[in-house]
Every structure is written in structure tokens, then in C-alpha cells.
N, C-alpha and C positions, 0 to 999 in steps of 0.2 A: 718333595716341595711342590707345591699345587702353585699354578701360577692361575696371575688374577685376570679374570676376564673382563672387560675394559667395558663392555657391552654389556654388563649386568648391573653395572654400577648407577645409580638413580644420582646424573649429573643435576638433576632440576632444573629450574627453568631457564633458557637462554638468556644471558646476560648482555646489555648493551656495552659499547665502551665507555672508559670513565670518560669524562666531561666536566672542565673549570666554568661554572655556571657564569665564576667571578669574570673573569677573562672576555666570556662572551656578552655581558653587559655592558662591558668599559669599553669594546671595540665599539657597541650600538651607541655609546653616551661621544663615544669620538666621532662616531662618521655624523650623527647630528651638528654636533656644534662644527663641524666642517662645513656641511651645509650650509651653516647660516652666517660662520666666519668670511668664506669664499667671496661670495656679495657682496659683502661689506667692507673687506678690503681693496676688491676692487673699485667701489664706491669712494675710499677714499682717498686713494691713489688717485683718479679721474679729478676727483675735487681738489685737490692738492695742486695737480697741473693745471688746472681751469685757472685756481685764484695764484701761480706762478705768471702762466700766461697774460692774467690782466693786471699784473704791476707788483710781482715779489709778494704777491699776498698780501698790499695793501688796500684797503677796499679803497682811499680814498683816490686810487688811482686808474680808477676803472677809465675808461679813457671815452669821450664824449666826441659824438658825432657833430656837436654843434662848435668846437672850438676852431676857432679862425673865420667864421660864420658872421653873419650879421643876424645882430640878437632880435627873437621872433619878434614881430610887432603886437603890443603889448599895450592893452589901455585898462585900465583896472581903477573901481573907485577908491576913493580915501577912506580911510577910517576914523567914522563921525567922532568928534571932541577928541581926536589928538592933535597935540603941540608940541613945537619945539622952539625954544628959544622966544618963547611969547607968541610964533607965529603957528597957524594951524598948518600942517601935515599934509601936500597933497598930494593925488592917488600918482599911480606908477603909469607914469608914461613914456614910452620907448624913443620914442620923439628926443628925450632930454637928455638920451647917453651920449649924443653928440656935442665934441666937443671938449670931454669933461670924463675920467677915468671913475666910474663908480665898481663900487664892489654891492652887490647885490646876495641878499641874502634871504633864503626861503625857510621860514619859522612860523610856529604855533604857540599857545600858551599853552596846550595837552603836551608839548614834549621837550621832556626831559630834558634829552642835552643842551638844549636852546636854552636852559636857564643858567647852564657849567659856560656856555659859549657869550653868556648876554655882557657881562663884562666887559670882556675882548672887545667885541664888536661897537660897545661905548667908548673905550679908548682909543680904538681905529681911526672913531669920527673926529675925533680931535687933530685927525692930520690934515690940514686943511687943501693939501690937493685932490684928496679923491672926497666922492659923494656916496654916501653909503644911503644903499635902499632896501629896500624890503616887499617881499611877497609872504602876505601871512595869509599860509594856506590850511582850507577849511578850519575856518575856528569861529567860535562865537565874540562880537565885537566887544561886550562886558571882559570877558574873560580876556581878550587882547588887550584893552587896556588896562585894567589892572594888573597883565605880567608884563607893559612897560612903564608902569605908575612904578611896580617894585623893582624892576631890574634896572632900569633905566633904558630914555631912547635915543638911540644913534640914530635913528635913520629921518633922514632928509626930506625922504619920499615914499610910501608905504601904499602897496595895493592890496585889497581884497581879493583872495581868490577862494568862492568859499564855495564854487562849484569843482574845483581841482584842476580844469580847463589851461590856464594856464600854465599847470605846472607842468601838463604835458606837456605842453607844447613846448617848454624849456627842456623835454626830457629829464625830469625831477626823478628821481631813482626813491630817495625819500626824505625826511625831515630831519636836523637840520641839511642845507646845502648852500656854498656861497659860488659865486660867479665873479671872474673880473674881466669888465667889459674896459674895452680900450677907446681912446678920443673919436674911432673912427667908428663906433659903434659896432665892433664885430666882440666876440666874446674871444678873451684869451686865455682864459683860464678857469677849471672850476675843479672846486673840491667837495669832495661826499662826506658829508659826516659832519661832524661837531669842528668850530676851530679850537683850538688847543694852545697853551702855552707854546709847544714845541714847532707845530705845523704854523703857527702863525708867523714865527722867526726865522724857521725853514725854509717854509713854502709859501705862504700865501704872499710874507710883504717882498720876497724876493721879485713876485710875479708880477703886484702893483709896481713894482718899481722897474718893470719890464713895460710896461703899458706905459708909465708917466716919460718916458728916454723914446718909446716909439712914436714916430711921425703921427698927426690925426689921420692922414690921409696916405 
């Protein structure tokens, strides 16, 4: 018996080890979207506590540094050919919150919600204790009044503020927004956003009715 020589044998070419091509794409297609998942859940984690922290993830509760404040002094013209009641519409003066529980509201005829909100705020004014006013910010005067020619007008008292100046200075976050100022002229209350069926029965007239029980002074 001839044994075989191991060393004659023409093994050919060195072989690599095998290798799952599959395996090694899926771990590359995983550690990317990790990458990009990583961020983004901490992203929204951060934002989840941010809008807990400013009121249960209610925007309209974001909480305002001007409340208990005396409301900024404010002198804004009227907007030309409005009426109410036969009588014309005049501009917003800071001056006149003494005294007299107004609910102030900052609206456009460009937005939106202010036309879901315009309603509400016509029935509001039918409570004749409070004074409902208005800041109609940046808008053209045609367009302002024919979206209170259609929706109808509440307000009492109405300024222009078609430089935006004033809304800052109320700290205006954005459009719609209402304010309720108290007899004594400070601000008691204000809400972000649209008023709503639900916020208006909720919240807002709960707050008028905090202002109309508290002393002017």
C-alpha cells in the first residue's frame, strides 16, 4: 500500500472563509438607521418634556409673563368705515380698560382660525358686562372689513397694528390670541390659540368671571 503524499497534491488556490454577504448588509442597513433613529428620539423625548413642562401639552397654556401686569400702554388707530351699532368703531386705547373687564382679542382676516373663533366672540359681546376689543394685526383695512362685514363684529373698540409693534409688546406668540384684562387694568388672563366651543365654557368665561367678582383696585 503506497501512502499518499499530502505535499504532492495540487491543493489550488488559497481559499477565503465563507462569508453571509446577507448578514453583513442588514447589520450596515441597522447601524444606519440607529444613527439617525438615536437623535430623533431623543429629539422627541426633550419636546414631549418641554410641552409637559409648559401645561400638560396644552399650547394654550404656555404661561405669560405679562399676567397680573398692567396691560402695556397701547394707543392704536381705528379702522376707517367700521361700525357698530350705528356707531363708528374707535381705535384701542389702554386708557379705557379702567374700570370695565374687557376681553381683548388679536385677529387677522388672513387667519384661519379667527374665522372658526369669529362667532364665539360675537356672542361674548352680547354679555353686557365685559367690553370686547380687538387688535387686528398686520392686515389690510379692505380685507379687515369685509371679514367683519362676513363674520360679524363684536368688538367695541378695534386697533390697527399693522406694524406688529404692538403685538409685541403684548407678547403675541401668534394669531388668534385673547387677553382678559381686569377693572384694574392689569391682565388676568390670556389664551393662545383659537377660542373654541369647549375653552370658551372651560376656560375663558370661567376667568371673565374672575375679573368681574375681583375688586377694580
Amino acid at each position: 500500500m503506497s501512502t499518499i503524499d499530502n505535499n504532492s497534491i495540487d491543493k489550488g488556490p488559497a481559499q477565503d472563509p465563507i462569508q453571509d454577504p446577507t448578514g453583513a448588509q442588514e447589520a450596515g442597513v441597522w447601524r444606519r438607521r440607529l444613527i439617525v433613529l438615536i437623535p430623533l428620539g431623543l429629539f422627541l423625548a426633550l419636546t414631549a418634556v418641554f410641552m409637559i413642562r409648559l401645561g400638560a401639552g396644552d399650547p394654550s397654556r404656555i404661561p405669560s409673563a405679562l399676567i397680573g401686569h398692567v396691560a402695556p400702554q397701547t394707543n392704536l388707530p381705528a379702522l376707517t368705515g367700521l361700525a357698530r351699532e350705528g356707531k363708528a368703531v374707535p381705535g384701542l386705547d389702554s386708557a379705557a380698560f379702567m374700570g370695565e373687564v374687557t376681553v381683548l382679542n388679536v385677529w387677522a382676516s388672513w387667519c384661519v382660525p379667527c374665522r372658526d373663533e369669529a362667532p364665539l366672540l360675537v356672542a361674548l359681546a352680547t354679555d353686557r358686562r365685559v367690553r370686547v376689543a380687538g387688535i387686528n394685526y398686520k392686515d389690510q383695512p379692505d380685507n379687515a372689513r369685509r371679514f367683519l362685514g362676513r363674520y360679524g363684529n363684536p368688538f367695541a373698540a378695534n386697533g390697527i397694528d399693522d406694524n406688529g409693534r404692538a403685538a409685541i409688546e403684548w407678547g403675541v406668540y401668534g394669531v388668534p390670541e385673547t387677553f382678559v384684562i381686569g377693572r384694574d387694568g392689569r391682565i388676568a388672563y390670556k389664551l393662545i390659540g383659537p377660542i373654541t366651543p369647549d375653552n370658551l365654557e372651560t376656560v375663558l368665561k370661567p376667568e371673565i368671571e374672575k375679573a368681574l367678582a375681583a375688586p377694580a383696585s
